[in-house]
N, C-alpha and C positions, 0 to 999 in steps of 0.2 A: 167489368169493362176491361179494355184491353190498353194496356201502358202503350203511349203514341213515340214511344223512344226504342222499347225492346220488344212490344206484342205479346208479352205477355199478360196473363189474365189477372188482374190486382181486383183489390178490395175497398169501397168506400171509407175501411174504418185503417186502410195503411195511411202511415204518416205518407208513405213514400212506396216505389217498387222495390222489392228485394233484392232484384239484376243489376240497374240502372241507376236506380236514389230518384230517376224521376216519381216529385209530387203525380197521387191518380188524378189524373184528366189534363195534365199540365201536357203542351205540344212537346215533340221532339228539340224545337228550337224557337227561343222567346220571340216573339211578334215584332216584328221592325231592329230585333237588334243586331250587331254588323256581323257577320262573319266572314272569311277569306278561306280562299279557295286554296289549302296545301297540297293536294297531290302531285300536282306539275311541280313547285316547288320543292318537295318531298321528293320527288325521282331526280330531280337536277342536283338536288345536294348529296344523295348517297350516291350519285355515279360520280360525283366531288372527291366523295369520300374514299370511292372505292379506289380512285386513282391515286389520291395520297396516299394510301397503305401500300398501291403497288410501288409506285416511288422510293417510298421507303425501302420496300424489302429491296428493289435494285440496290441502292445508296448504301443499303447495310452489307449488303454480297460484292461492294463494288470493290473491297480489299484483296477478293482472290483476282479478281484482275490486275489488282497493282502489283500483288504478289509475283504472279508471273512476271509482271515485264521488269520488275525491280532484278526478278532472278535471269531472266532473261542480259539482264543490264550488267549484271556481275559476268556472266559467261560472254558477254562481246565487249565488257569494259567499255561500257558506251552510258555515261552519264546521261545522254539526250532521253535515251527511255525511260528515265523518271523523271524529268521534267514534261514528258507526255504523259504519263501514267498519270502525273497529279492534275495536268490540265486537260483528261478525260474527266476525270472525277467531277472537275467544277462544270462541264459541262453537262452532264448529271442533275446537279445540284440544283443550277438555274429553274429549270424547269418545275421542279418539285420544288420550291419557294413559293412559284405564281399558282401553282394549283390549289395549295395550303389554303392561301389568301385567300383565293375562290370557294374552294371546299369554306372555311372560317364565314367569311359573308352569307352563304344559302344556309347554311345549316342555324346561323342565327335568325335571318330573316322566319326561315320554318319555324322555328320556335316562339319569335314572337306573334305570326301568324297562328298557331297553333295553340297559343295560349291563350290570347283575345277570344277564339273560339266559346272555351273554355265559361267566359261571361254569358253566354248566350245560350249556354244548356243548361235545362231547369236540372237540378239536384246535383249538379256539378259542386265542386268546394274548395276551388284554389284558396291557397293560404297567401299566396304571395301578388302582390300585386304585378301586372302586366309588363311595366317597365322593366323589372329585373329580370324579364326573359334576353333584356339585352345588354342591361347593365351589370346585370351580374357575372358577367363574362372578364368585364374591364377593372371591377372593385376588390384592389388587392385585399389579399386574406379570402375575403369572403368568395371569391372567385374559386376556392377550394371547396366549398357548401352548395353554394346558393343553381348553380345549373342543374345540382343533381336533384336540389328541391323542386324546381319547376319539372323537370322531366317527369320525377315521381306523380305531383300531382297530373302531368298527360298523360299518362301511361293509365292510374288509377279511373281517373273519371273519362276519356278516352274508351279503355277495353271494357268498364264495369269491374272494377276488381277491389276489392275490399280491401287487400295488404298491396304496399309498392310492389312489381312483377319482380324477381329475382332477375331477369335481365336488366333492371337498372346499374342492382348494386355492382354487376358484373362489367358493364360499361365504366361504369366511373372508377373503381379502383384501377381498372387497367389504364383508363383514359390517365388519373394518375398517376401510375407508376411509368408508365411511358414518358412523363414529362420530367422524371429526373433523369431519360437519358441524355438530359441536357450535360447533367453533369462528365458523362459519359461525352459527350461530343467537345466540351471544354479540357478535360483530359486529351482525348485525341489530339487537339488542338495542339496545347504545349507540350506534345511527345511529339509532336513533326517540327513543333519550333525549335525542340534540342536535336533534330538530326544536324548529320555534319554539312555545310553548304557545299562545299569543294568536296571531292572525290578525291584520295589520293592512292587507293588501295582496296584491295575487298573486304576488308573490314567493315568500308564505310558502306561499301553497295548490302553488305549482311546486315548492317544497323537500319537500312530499308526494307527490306525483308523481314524480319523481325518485327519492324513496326505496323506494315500490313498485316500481320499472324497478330498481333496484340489486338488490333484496330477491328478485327473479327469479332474474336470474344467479346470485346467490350459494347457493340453495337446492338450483338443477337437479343438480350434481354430485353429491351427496349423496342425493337423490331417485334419478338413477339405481343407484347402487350398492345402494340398499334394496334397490329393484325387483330386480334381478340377486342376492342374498343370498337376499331371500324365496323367492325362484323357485326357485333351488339349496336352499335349506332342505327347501321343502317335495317336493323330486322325491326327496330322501335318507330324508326322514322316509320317508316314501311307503314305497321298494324296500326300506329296511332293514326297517320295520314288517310289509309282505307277508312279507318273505323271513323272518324272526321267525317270525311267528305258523304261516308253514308248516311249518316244523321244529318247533314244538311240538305243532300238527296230528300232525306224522307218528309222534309219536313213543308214539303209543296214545292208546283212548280214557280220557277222563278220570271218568268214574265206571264202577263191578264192570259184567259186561255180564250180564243176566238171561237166565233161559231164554226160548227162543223169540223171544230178539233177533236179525237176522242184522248182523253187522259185516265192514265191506269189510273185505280186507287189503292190503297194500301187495304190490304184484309185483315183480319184477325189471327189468323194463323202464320201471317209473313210473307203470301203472297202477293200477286197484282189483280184485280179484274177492271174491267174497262164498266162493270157498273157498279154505280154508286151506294156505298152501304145505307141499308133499311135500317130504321130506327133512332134512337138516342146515341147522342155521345158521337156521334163523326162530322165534322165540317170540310170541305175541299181544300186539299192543304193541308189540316193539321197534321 
């Protein structure tokens, strides 16, 4: 008989399929139980995503812009151009605050939509229960573990993969290491606190100069690791979201089918035919 999750051809005496861990004979998706639709979801959050990485990299590059007009400001001795240099910056800024926010809400929502799933496919094996696809985001300490645990189990029972995908592990270390550029932005911070307020010489216009060329370095490390997280973010949202929505696809149509409606069926080999398979083992839907 043919597993109703992957098509392939299992045996009465498997516990389970060897692809999939779906039980033989068990549907693609348990009888009445809930599932949620992520791919709409899933595309609205990595294009979330993908604008908060762009952001970033602006924000992290925005110091050769300062640098110019700070140098700029030393050759016309005009303080004014860095008090615009700084107040372009926070114009910047703004923007890529509310994206964050945005991006943070879809990509949660996916997750806990994405994990509910998870209950509804036979041989599936979350370890964690559902709520910590959301709580675990907000539960200090554990907020360092617990997202990359959920992930793993979607990505594993999701693709069929026996070990966590090496895209996990690569998402979450950067995702982490990216979060101490906090330290990095609080540095920044009290290095503009100790410039000089009053200009009275170019010394002090060269103390802003200097401090853009510092504010570079410090930022890139950080900047890279975005870049590398969101990229891994969004390739996992991506396959786990297809690979989702296909298995709920396959698992029958979603409204009574009418007469004189023709509805493909699933074949054994992974195709469709519009007639109904001969013999044991297929009901409309499973």
């Amino acid at each position: 008989m043919s597993c109703q999750t992957c098509g392939r051809e299992t045996s009465p005496s498997d516990a389970y399929c060897l692809v999939c861990n779906t039980p033989p004979g068990a549907p693609a998706v348990r009888p009445g139980a809930r599932t949620y639709a992520v791919r709409g979801v899933g595309m609205a959050a990595c294009v979330a995503v993908a604008l908060v990485v762009l952001l970033d990299v602006v924000l992290s590059l925005w110091p050769v812009v300062g640098r110019v007009m700070a140098e700029r400001a030393l050759r016309a001795d005009d303080p004014e151009l860095l008090n615009l240099a700084a107040a372009s910056e926070l114009i910047v800024a703004l923007p890529s605050l509310a994206v964050y926010l945005a991006a943070a809400v879809l990509v949660i929502v996916w997750f806990y939509r994405a994990r509910v799933n998870l209950d509804a496919f036979p041989g599936a094996g979350p370890t964690m229960a559902a709520g910590w696809a959301i709580g675990g985001w907000f539960v200090p300490f554990a907020n360092f573990v617990i997202p990359c645990r959920v992930m793993a189990n979607l990505a594993r029972d999701s693709l069929w993969r026996a070990r966590t995908p090496v895209l996990v592990g690569v998402w979450w270390a950067a995702w982490l290491f990216s979060q101490c550029g906090g330290w990095a932005s609080l540095s920044d911070t009290r290095a503009y606190d100790a410039l000089p307020s009053e200009i009275y010489g170019p010394d002090d216009y060269q103390a802003y100069v200097d401090y853009y060329s510092d504010s570079l370095q410090r930022g890139l490390p950080g900047t890279v690791a975005i870049v590398v997280a969101g990229v891994a973010l969004i390739m996992l949202i991506r396959q786990i979201s297809d690979a989702q929505q296909a298995r709920i696809d396959r698992s029958g149509p979603a409204a009574p089918i009418l007469p004189g409606v023709s509805v493909p069926f699933q074949t054994a080999a992974g195709g469709t035919s519009l007639t109904p398979p001969v013999g044991g083992g297929g009901t409309i839907g499973a």
